[in-house]
Residue frames relative to the residue before (quaternion, step in Angstrom):
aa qw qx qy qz dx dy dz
X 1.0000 0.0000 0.0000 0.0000 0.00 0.00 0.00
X 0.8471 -0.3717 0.3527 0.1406 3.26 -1.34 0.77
X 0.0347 0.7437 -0.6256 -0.2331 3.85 -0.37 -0.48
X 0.5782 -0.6751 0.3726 0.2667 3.27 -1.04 0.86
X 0.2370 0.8863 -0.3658 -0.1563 3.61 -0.36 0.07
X 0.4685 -0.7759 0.3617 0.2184 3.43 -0.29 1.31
X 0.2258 -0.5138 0.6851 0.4644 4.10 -1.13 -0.04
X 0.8073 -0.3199 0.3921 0.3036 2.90 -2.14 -0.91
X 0.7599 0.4528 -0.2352 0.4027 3.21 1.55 -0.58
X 0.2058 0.7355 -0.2917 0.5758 3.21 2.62 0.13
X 0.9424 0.1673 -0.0762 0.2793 3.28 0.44 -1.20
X 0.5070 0.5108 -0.3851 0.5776 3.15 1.83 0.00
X 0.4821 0.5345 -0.5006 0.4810 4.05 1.22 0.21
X 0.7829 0.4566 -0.3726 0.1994 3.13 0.67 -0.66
X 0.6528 0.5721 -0.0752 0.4908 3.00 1.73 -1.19
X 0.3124 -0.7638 0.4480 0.3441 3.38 1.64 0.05
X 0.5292 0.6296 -0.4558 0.3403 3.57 0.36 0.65
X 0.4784 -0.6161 0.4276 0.4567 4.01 -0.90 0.25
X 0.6513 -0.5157 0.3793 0.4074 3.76 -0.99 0.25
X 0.6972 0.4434 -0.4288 0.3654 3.51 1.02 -0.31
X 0.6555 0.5356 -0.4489 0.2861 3.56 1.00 0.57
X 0.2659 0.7460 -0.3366 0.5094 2.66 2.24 -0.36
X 0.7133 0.5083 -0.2009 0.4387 3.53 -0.05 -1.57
X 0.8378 0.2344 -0.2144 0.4441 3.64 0.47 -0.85
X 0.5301 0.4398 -0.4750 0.5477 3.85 1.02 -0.04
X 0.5169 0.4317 -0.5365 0.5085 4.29 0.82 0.08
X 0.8752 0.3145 -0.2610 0.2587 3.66 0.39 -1.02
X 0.6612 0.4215 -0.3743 0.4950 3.20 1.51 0.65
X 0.3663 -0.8886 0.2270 0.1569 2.93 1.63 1.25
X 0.0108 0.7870 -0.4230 0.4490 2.77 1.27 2.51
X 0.7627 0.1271 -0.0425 0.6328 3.30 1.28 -0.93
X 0.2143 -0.9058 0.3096 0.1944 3.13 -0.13 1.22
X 0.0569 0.8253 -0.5410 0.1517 4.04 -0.25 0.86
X 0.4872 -0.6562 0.5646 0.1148 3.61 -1.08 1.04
X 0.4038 -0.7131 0.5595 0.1242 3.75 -0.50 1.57
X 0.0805 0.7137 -0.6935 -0.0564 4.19 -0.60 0.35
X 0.8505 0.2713 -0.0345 0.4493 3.13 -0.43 0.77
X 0.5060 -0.5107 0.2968 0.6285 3.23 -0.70 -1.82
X 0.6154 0.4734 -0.3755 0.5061 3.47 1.40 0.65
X 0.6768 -0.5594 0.4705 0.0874 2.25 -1.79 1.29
X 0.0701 0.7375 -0.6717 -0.0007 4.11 -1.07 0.54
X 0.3766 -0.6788 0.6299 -0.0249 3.01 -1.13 1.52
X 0.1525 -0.6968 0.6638 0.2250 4.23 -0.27 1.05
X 0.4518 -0.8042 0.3384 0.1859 3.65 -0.88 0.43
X 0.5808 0.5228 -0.4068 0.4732 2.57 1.54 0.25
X 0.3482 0.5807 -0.4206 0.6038 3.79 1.63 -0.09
X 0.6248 0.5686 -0.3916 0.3646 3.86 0.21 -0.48
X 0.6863 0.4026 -0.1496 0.5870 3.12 1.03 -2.24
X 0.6240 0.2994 -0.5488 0.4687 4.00 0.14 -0.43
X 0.5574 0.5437 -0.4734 0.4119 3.92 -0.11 -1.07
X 0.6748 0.4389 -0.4004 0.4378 3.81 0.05 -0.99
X 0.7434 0.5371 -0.1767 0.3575 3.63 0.27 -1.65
X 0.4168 0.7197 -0.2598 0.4906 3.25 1.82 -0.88
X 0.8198 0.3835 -0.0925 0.4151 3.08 0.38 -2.31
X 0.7694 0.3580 -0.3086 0.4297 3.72 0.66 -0.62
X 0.3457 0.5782 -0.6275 0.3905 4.00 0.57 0.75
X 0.4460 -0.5975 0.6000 0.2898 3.37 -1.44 0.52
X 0.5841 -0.5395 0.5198 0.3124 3.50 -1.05 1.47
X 0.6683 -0.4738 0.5657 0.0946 3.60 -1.57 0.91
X 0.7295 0.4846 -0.0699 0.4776 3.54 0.79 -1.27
X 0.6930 0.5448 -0.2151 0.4203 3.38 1.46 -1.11
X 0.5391 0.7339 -0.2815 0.3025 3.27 1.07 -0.65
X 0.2783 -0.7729 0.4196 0.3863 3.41 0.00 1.00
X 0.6446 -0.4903 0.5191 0.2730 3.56 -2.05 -0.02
């Protein structure tokens, strides 16, 4: 099978966000995705880890 791969506008649907945050969490190579060209592809499963990533509670936050 295939791997999925999303554009930017694939992935700012998902995340409810506008593509220009999309665009800048690729260029602070926060979200990781693979430039062809001048666009940008997001593999979806990198999305679905990246998400799962983002919603653990930070290590640091825990109170004392």
């Amino acid at each position: 099978m295939t791997p999925s791969i999303l554009t930017v506008a694939d992935a700012a649907r998902i995340l409810r966000v506008s593509p220009d945050v999309v665009y800048r969490l690729l260029a602070d190579r926060t979200l990781p995705g693979v430039r062809v060209g001048r666009s940008w592809r997001i593999p979806e499963e990198s999305l679905s880890q990246w998400l799962a990533a983002q919603s653990q509670p930070a290590a640091s936050a825990a109170p004392s």
